[in-house]
Z-matrix of the N, CA and C atoms (Angstrom, degrees):
N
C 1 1.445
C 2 1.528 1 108.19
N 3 1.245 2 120.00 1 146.20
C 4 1.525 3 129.68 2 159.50
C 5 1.051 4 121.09 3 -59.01
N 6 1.255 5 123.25 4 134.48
C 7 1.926 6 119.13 5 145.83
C 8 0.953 7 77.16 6 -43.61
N 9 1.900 8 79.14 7 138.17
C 10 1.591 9 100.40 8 143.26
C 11 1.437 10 111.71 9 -143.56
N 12 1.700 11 122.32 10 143.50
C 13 1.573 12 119.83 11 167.30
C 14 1.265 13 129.17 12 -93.48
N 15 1.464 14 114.89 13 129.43
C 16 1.185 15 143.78 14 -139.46
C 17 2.098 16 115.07 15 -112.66
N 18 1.527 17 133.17 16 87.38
C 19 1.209 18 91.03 17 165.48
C 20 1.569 19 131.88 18 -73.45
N 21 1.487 20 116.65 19 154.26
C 22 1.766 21 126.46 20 -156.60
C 23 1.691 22 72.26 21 -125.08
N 24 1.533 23 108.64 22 128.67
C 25 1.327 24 112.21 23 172.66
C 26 2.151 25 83.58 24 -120.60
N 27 1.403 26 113.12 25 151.56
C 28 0.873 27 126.39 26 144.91
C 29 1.490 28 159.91 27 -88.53
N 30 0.992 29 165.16 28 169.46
C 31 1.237 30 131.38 29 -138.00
C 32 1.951 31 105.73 30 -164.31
N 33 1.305 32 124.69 31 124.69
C 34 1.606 33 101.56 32 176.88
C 35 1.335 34 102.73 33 -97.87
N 36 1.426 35 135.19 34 57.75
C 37 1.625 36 123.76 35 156.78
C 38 1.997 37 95.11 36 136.80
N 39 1.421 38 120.23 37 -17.00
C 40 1.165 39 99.79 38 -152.66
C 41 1.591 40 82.12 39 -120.39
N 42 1.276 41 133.54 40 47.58
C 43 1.293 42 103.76 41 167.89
C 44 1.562 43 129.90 42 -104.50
N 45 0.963 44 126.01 43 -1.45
C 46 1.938 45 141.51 44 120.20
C 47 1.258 46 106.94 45 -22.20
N 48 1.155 47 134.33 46 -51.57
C 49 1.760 48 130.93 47 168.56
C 50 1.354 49 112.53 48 -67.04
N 51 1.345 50 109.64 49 -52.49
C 52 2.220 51 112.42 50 -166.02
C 53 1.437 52 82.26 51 -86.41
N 54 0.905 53 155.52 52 -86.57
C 55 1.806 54 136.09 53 -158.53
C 56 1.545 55 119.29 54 -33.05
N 57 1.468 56 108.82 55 -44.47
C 58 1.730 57 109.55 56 178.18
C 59 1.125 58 94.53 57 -60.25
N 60 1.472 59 120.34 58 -45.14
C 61 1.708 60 105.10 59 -160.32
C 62 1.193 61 119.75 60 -73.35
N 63 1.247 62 115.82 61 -41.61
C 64 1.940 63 126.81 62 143.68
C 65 1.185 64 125.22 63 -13.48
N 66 1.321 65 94.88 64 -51.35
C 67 1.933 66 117.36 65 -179.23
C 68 1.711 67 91.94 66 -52.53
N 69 1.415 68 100.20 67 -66.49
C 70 1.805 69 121.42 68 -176.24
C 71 1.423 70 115.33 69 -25.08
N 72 1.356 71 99.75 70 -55.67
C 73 1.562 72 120.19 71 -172.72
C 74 1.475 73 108.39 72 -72.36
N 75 1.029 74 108.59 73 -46.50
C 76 1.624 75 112.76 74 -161.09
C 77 1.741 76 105.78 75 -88.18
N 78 1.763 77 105.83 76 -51.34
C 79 1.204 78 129.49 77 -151.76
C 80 1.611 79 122.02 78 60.65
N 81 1.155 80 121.88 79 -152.21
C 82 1.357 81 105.70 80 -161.86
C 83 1.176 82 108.47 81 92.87
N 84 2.005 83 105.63 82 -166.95
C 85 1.667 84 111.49 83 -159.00
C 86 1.961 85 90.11 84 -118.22
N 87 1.625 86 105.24 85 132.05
C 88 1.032 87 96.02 86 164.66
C 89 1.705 88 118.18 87 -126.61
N 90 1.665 89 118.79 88 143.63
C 91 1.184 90 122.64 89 -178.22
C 92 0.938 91 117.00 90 -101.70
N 93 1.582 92 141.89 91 123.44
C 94 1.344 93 146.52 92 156.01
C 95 1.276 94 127.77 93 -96.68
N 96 1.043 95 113.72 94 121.61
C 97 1.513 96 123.33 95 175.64
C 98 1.440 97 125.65 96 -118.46
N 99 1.147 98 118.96 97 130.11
C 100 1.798 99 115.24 98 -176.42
C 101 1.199 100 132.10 99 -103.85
N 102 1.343 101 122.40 100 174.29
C 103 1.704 102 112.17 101 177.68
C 104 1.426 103 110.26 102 -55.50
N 105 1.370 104 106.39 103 -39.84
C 106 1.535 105 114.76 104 -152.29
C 107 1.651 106 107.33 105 -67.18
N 108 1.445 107 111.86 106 -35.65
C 109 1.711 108 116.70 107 174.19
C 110 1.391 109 98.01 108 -70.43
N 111 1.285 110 152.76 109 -9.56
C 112 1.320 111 131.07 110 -160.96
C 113 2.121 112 88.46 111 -126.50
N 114 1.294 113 111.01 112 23.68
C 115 1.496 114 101.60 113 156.55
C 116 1.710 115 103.55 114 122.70
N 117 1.350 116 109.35 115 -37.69
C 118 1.209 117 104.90 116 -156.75
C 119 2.087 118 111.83 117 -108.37
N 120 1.648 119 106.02 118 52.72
C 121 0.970 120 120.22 119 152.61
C 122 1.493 121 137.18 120 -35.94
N 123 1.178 122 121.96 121 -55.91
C 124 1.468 123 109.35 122 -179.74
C 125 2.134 124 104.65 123 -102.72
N 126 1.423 125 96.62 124 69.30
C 127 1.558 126 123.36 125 -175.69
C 128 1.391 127 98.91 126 -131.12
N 129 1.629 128 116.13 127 134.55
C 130 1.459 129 113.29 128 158.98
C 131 1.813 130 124.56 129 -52.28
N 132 1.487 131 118.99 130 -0.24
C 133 1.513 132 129.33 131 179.57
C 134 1.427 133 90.86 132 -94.95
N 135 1.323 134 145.62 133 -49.32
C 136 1.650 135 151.28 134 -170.60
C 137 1.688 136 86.34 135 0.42
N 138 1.369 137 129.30 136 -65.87
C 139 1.258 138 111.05 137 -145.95
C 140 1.515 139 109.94 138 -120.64
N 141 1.733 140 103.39 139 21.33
C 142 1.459 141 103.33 140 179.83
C 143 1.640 142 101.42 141 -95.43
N 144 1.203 143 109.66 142 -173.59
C 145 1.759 144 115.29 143 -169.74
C 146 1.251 145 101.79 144 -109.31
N 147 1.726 146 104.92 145 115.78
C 148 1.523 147 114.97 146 169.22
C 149 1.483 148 115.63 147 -91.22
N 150 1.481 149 103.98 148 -18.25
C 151 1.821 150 92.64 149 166.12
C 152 1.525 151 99.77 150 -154.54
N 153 1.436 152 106.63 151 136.77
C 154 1.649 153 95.71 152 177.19
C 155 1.482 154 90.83 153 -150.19
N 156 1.272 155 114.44 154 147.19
C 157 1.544 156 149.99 155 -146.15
C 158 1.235 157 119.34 156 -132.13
N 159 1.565 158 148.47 157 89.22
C 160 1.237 159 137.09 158 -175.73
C 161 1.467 160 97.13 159 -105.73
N 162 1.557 161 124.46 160 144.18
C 163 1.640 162 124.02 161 157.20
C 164 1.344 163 100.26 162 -134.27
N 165 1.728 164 105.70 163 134.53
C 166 1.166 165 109.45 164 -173.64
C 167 1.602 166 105.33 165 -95.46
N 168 1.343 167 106.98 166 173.64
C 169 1.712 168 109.61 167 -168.87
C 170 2.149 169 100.55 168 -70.12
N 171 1.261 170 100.06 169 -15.49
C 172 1.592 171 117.54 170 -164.68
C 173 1.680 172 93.66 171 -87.32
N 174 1.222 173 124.65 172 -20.79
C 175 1.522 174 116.54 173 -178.91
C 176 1.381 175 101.37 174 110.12
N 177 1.360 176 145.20 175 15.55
C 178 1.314 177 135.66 176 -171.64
C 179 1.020 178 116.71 177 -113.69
N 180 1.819 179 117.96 178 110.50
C 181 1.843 180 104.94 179 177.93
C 182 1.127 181 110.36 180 -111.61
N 183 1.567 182 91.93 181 147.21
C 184 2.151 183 107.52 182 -177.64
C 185 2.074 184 89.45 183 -108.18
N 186 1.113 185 87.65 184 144.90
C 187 1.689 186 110.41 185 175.67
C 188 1.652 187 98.58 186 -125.38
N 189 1.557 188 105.88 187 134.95
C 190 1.852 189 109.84 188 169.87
C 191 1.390 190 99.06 189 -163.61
N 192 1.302 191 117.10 190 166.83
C 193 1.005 192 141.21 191 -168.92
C 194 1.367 193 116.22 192 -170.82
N 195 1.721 194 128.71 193 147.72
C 196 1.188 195 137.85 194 144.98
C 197 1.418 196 126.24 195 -58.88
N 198 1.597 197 110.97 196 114.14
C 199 1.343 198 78.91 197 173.56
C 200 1.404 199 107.01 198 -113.09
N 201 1.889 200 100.74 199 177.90
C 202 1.328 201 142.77 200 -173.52
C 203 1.521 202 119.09 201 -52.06
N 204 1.258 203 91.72 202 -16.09
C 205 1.985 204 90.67 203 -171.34
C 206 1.814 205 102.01 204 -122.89
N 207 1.046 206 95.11 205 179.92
C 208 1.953 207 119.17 206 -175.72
C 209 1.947 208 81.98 207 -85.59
N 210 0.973 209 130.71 208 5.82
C 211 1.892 210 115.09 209 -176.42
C 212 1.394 211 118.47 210 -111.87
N 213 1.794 212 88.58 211 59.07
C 214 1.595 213 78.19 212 177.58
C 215 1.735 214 92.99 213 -137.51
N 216 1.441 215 89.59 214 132.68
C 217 1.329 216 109.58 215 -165.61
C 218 1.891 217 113.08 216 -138.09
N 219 1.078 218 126.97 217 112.82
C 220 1.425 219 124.17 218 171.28
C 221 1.795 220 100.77 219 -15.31
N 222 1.283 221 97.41 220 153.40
C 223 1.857 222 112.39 221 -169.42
C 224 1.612 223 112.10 222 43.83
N 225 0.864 224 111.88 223 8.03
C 226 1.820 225 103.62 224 159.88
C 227 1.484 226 116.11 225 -135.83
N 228 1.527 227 97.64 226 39.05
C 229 1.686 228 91.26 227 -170.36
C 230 2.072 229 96.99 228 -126.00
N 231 0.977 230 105.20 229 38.23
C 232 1.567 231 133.72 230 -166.32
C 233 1.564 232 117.32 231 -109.73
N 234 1.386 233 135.30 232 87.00
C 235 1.567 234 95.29 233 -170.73
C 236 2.303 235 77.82 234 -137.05
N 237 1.321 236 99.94 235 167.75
C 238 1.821 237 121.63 236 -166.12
C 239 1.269 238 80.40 237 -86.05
N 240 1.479 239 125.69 238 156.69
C 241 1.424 240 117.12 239 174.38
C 242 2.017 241 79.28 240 -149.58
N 243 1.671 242 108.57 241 126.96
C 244 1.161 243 130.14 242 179.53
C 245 1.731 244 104.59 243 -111.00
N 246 1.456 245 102.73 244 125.09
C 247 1.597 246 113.89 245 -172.92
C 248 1.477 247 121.75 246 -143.24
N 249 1.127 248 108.80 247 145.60
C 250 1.883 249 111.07 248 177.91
C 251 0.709 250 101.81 249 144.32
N 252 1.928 251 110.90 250 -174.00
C 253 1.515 252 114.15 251 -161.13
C 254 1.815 253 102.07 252 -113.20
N 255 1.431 254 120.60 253 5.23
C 256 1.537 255 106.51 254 175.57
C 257 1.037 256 121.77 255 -75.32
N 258 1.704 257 135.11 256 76.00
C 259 1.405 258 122.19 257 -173.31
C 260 1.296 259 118.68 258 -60.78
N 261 1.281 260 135.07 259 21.19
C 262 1.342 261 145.19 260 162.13
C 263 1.534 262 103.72 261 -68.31
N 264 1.536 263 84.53 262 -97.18
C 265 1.746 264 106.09 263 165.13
C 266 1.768 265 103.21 264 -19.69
N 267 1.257 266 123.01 265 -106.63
C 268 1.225 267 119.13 266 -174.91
C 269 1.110 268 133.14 267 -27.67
N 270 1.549 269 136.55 268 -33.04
C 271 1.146 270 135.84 269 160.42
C 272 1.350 271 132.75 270 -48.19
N 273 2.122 272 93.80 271 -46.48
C 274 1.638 273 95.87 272 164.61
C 275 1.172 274 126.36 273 -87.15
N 276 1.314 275 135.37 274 -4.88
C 277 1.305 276 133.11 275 125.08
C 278 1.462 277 133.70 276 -9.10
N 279 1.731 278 96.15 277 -67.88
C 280 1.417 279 91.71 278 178.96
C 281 1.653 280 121.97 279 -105.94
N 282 0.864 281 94.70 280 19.86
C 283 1.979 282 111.24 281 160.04
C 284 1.458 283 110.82 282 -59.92
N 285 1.445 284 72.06 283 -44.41
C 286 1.803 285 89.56 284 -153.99
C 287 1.713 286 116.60 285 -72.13
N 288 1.850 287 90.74 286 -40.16
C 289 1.699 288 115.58 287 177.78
C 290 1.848 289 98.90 288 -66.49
N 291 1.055 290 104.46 289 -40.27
C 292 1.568 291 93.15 290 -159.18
C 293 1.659 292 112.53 291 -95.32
N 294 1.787 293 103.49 292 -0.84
C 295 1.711 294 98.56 293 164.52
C 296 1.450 295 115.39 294 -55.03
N 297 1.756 296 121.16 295 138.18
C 298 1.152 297 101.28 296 173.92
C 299 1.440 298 119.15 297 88.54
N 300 1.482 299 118.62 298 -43.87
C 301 1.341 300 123.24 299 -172.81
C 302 1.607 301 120.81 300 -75.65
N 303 1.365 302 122.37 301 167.67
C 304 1.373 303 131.74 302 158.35
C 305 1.464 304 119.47 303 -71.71
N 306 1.499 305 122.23 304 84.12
C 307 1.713 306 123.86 305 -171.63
C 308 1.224 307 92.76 306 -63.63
N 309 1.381 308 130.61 307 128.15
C 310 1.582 309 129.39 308 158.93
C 311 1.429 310 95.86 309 -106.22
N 312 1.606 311 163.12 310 12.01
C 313 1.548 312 163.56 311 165.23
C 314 1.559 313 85.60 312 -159.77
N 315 1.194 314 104.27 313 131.93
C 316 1.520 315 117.43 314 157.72
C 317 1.555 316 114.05 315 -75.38
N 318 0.908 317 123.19 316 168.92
C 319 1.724 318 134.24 317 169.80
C 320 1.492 319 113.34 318 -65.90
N 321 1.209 320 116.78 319 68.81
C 322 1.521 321 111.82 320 170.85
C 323 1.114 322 125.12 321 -137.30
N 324 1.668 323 125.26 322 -173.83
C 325 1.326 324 132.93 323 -176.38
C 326 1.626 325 107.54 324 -69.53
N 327 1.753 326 117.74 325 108.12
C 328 1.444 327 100.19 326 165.94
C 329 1.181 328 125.27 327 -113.09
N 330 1.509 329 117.41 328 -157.82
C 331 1.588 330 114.47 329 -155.14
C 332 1.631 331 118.71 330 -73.84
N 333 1.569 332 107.76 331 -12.63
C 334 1.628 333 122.81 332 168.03
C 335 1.153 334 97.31 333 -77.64
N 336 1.417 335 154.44 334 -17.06
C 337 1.648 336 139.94 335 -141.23
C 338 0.806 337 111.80 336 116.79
N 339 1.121 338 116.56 337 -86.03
C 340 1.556 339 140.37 338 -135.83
C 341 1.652 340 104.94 339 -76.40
N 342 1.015 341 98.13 340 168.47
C 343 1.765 342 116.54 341 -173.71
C 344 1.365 343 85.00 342 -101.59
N 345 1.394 344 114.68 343 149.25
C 346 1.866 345 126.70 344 -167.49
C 347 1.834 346 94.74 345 -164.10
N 348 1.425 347 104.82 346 148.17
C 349 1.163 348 93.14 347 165.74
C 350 1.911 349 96.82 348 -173.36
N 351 1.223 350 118.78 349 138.56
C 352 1.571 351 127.54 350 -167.77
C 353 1.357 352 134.49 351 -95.81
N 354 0.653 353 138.35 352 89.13
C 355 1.710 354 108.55 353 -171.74
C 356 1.537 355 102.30 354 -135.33
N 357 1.436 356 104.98 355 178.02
C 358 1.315 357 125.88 356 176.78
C 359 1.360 358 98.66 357 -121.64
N 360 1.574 359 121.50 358 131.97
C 361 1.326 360 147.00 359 179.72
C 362 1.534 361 101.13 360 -84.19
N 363 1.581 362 99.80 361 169.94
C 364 1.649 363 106.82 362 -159.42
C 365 1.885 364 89.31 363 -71.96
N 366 1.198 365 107.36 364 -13.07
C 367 1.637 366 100.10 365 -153.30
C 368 2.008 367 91.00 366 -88.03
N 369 1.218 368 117.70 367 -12.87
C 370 1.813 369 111.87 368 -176.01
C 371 1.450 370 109.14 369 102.83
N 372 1.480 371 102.64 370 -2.06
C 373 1.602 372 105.20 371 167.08
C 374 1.455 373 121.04 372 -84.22
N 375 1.406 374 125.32 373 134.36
C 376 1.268 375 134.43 374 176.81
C 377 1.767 376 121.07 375 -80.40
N 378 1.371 377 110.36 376 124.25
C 379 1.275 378 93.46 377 -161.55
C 380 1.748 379 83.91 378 -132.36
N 381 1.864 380 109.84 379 133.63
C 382 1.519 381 113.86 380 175.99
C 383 1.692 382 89.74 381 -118.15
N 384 1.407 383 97.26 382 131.38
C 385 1.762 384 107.75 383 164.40
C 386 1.774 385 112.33 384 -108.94
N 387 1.419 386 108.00 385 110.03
C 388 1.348 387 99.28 386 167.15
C 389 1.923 388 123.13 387 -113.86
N 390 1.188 389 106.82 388 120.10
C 391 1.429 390 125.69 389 169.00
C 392 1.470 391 115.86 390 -69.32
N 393 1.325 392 111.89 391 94.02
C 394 1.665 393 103.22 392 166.85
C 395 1.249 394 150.90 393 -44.06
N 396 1.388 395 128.50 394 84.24
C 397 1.542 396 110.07 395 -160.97
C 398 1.260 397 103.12 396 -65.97
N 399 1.810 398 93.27 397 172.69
C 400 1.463 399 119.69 398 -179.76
C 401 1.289 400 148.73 399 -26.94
N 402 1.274 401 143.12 400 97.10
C 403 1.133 402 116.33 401 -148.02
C 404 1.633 403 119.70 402 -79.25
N 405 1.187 404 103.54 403 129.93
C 406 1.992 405 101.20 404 -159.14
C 407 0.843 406 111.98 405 -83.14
């Protein structure tokens, strides 16, 4: 598979609503996933969306999510989301993104698989790199 770049829009509680409707607009296949499958069930997030995925039949993917904190505010709810399986490629990618930068997740193995890692660049841009793990 290719890298590929991704916009990751963020969300304060409603992004189960703006992704279906995405779905609407675009059509295509959409994936939702929640806090609550990735561990953290008895949490007020249990049933909000920690990762959701639209691809349209045209080639176009939307990335969103709810997030976790009180910081979500119009113009910072935007972040590049970098994905695939060349951990070459991606690594130097994010060497490169996160010199200088604000790491908010380091580059590592997380609880889906995959190697993930976050940061904010010197410029205020948010940049997520995800490495595909293995296929089992």
């Amino acid at each position: 598979m290719a890298s590929r770049l991704n916009p990751y829009i963020t969300f304060g509680g409603d992004a189960r609503q703006a992704m279906e409707f995405y779905k609407d607009v675009f059509g295509g296949t959409l994936v939702l996933n929640t806090y609550g499958e990735y561990g953290q069930q008895d949490t007020p997030m249990a049933d909000k969306v920690m990762h959701g995925m639209l691809e349209s039949p045209g080639g176009l993917t939307l990335m969103g999510a709810d997030t976790p904190t009180d910081d979500h505010r119009p113009g910072n709810n935007i972040a590049v989301s970098l994905s695939g399986d060349d951990d070459t490629e991606l690594r130097g990618y994010w060497e490169k993104l996160s010199e200088g930068a604000s790491v908010t997740v380091p580059l590592e193995k997380q609880m889906w698989g995959d190697v993930f890692g976050m940061c904010t660049d010197r410029f205020g841009i948010t940049w997520m790199v995800n490495i595909a793990g293995e296929a089992g």
